[in-house]
C-alpha positions, 0 to 999 in steps of 0.5 A: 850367828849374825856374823855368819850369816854376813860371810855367808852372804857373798857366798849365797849370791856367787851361788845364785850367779853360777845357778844362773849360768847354768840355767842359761847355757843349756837354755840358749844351746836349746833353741831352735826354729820352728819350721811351721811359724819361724818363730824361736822355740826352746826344745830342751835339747828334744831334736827333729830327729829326736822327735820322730823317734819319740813318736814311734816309741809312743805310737804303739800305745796309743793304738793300745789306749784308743782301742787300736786302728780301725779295720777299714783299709779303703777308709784309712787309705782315703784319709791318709791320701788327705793328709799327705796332700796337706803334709806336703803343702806344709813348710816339712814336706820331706816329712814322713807323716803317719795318719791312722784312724782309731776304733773309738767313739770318742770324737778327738784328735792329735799328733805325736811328735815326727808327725804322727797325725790320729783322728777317731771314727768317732769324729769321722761320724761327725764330720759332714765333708772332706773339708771338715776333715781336712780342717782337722787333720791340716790343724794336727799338722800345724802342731807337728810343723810348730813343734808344740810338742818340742815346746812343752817338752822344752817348757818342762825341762826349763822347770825342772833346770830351774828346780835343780838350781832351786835344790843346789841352794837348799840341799832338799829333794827339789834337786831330784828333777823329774821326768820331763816326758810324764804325761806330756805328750796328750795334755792340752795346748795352749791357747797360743799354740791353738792359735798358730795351729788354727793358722798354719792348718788354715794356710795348708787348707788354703794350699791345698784348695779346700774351703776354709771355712770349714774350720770355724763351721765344723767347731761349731758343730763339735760344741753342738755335739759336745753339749748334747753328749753332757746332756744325755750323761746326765752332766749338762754344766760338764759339756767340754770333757765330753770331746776334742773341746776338753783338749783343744781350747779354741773358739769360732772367733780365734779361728777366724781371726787364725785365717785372717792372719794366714791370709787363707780366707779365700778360694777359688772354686774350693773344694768340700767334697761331700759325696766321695766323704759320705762314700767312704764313711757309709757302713762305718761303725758307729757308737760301741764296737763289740769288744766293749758291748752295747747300750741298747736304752736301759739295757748293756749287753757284751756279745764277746763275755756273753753277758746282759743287764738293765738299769732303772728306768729314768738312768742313762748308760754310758760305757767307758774304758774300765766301767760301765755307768749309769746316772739318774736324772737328778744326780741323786742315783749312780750305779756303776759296773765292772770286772773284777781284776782277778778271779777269786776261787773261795765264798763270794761272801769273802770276796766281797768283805776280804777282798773287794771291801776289805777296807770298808766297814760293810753291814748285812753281808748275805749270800745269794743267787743271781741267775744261778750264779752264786753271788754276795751283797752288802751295804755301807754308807757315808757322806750322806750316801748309801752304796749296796756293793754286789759281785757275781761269779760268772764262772771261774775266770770272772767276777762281775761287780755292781756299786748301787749309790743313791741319796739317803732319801731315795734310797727306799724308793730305789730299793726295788729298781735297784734289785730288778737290776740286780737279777736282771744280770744273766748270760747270754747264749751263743744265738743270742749274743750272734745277733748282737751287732754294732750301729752304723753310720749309713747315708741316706736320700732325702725323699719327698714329703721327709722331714728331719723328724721322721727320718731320725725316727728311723734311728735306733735309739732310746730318746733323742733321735731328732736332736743326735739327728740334727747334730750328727749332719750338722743341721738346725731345728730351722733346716729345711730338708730337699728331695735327693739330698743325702745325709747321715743316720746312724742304723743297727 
């Protein structure tokens, strides 16, 4: 057995050194320059040519998962104008960028490979100028113009190079490399390539006359936002997966020090454009649009499925993709609300226990009524937790379906909060879903004797006013506002 091992040994290590050529080969004859930095990058054999037709297989859904583009021909024309202006101050101007804006609140923004630049209403809302939003869209066109998509795609096929090699040596599964292009597109950067994107969008800034400060103060004002999204969720120690932070690690100081680099920190006379920005974005929905419903305080209401419920009083909304959800102050309480994938057309009662929880050990399955609707509850706990599950058959197509969780020690007392809201769940009627329509955000003039507080007392919302007033124009409890100026509020 030794003396196997012995003659094996040449063997093994002939192995390793043909492993190794082969890694490298492919390695060295991947290489190319970034346009953008000039600096060498392995792209895993993923062309330019390759990368533009990546971008228009996965543009499609991209509008698909960010609820498609927004309806505003003017706007999308206005920002498009933007974004080819800085595209073609960038070392690709032959390049044929697509800039689109997508119908989600959600303030975010990226690029697919080939130059196809997306950035939210959601952060239009939030931006206070043309800069702001020219900083964004110039910083999306740095990562087009660094290639960073090629990179990480190179990255991933170098690891997957190296696990084939790795499964040659031992015969197992690691020789089955996967996908290199599995959820790699939208994953975050890294610091680096943050950093050289921070750079080229401040040079494309530059170029293009407008302030480049405007990168670092609109940063600034996205943490702002971010921190008070987490507040009202209920997840204040959560604030960077509430936005564009979760997805772009950057901070004020690396900006600056991005700028200093590119040699972009000063402008003649630059542009920041505030009133022809706050022109285009006037009358822009703002929050929910009405294919995902609206929270109104305490209360959601879907003026498409024509349906309305409330929570207990002390929980905060908050509508996502798949699931309406809601927390209460101290953590202890969630309730979560969806819909049911398929219609069921047997007893509700079977429903809830055959289908929905057929894995789950209930208790009490009972049979009741909702709003004439025929429905079924039951309970179940676990980990310290008690959960009341409830599904309503609206109609033959739809089941809607409630998860209570609360505590085993607040579970009493939300015994009767929790049913209010149970029978709180009705349809709405044609007229009443008719007048149901979405916030906007609005631009108002300051007049004397306003102040900060009693123009976010015009806003429509639950609590918070002053502090989403402050955020939303980039302003502090220190500001002082003038007679004439113009700033954002956000109106139903």
């Amino acid at each position: 057995m030794t003396a196997l091992l012995h003659r094996s040994l040449p063997i093994l290590k002939l192995g390793r050194r043909l492993i190794a050529v082969a890694v490298v080969l492919p390695l060295v004859a991947a290489c190319a320059t970034a346009p953008g930095t000039g600096r060498t990058i392995f792209t895993g054999g993923l062309s330019e040519e390759g990368e533009a037709d990546l971008g228009r297989q996965e543009h499609p859904k991209v509008l698909s998962e960010f609820g498609g583009a927004y309806d505003d021909p003017e706007l999308a024309a206005y920002v498009t104008s933007v974004g080819n202006v800085l595209a073609k101050t960038s070392e690709r101007p032959d390049l044929e960028f697509t800039f689109t804006v997508l119908d989600t609140p959600v303030v975010n923004a990226f690029a697919l490979p080939g130059g196809f630049v997306y950035i939210t209403r959601g952060l239009l809302a939030l931006s206070t100028n043309e800069a702001e939003m020219a900083g964004v869209l110039a910083h999306e066109i740095g990562h087009v113009t660094a290639r960073h998509s090629a990179e990480r795609y190179g990255q991933t096929v170098a690891a997957n190079i190296a696990g084939v090699g790795l499964g040659v040596l031992l015969g197992g599964e690691a020789a089955q490399a996967g996908s290199a292009l599995g959820g790699l597109l939208l994953r975050s950067y890294s610091r680096e390539q943050e950093f050289e994107s921070d750079m080229l969008g401040g040079r494309y800034l530059a170029r293009a006359g407008y302030d480049t400060a405007a990168m670092a103060g609109f940063l600034s004002q996205l943490q702002s936002h971010s921190r008070l999204e987490a507040e009202l969720a209920g997840q204040p120690e959560k604030a960077d997966a509430f936005d564009i932070m979760q997805t772009h690690p950057r901070t004020a100081d690396r900006i600056e020090r991005a700028l200093e680099q590119s040699g972009a920190t000063s402008v003649a006379d630059p542009l920041v454009a505030q009133n022809v920005y706050f022109d285009k974005i006037d009358g822009m929905i703002y929050g929910d649009k009405p294919d995902e419903g609206y929270i109104r305080g305490r209360s959601f209401a879907h003026p498409k499925l024509k349906f309305a419920f409330e929570v207990p009083a002390g929980f905060r909304l908050r509508n996502q993709a798949q699931a309406v959800l809601a927390r209460d102050g101290d953590g202890k309480a969630a309730i979560r609300f969806d819909r049911a994938p398929k219609p069921y057309s047997g007893a509700m009662t079977d429903y809830l226990s055959k289908v929905w929880a057929a894995n789950v050990r209930l208790s009490g399955v009972e049979a009741i009524t909702v709003n004439g609707m025929p429905a079924a509850t039951a309970g179940t706990s676990g980990n310290g937790k008690n959960y009341r599950l409830l599904a309503i058959r609206y109609d033959s197509n739809a089941i809607y379906r409630f998860i209570f969780v609360s505590a085993s020690e607040r579970t009493a007392a939300l015994n009767v909060p929790f049913r209010e809201t149970t029978y709180s769940f009705r349809k709405l009627s044609d007229a009443e879903a008719a007048e149901l329509k979405p916030r906007r955000v609005r631009i108002y003039e300051v007049k004397a004797g306003d102040s900060a507080a009693k123009i976010a007392a015009r806003m429509p919302f639950a609590e918070e006013n002053l502090k989403r007033f402050l955020v939303l124009n980039g302003f502090t409890e220190v500001t002082t506002l003038q007679p004439g100026q113009r700033v954002k509020i956000v109106a139903e």
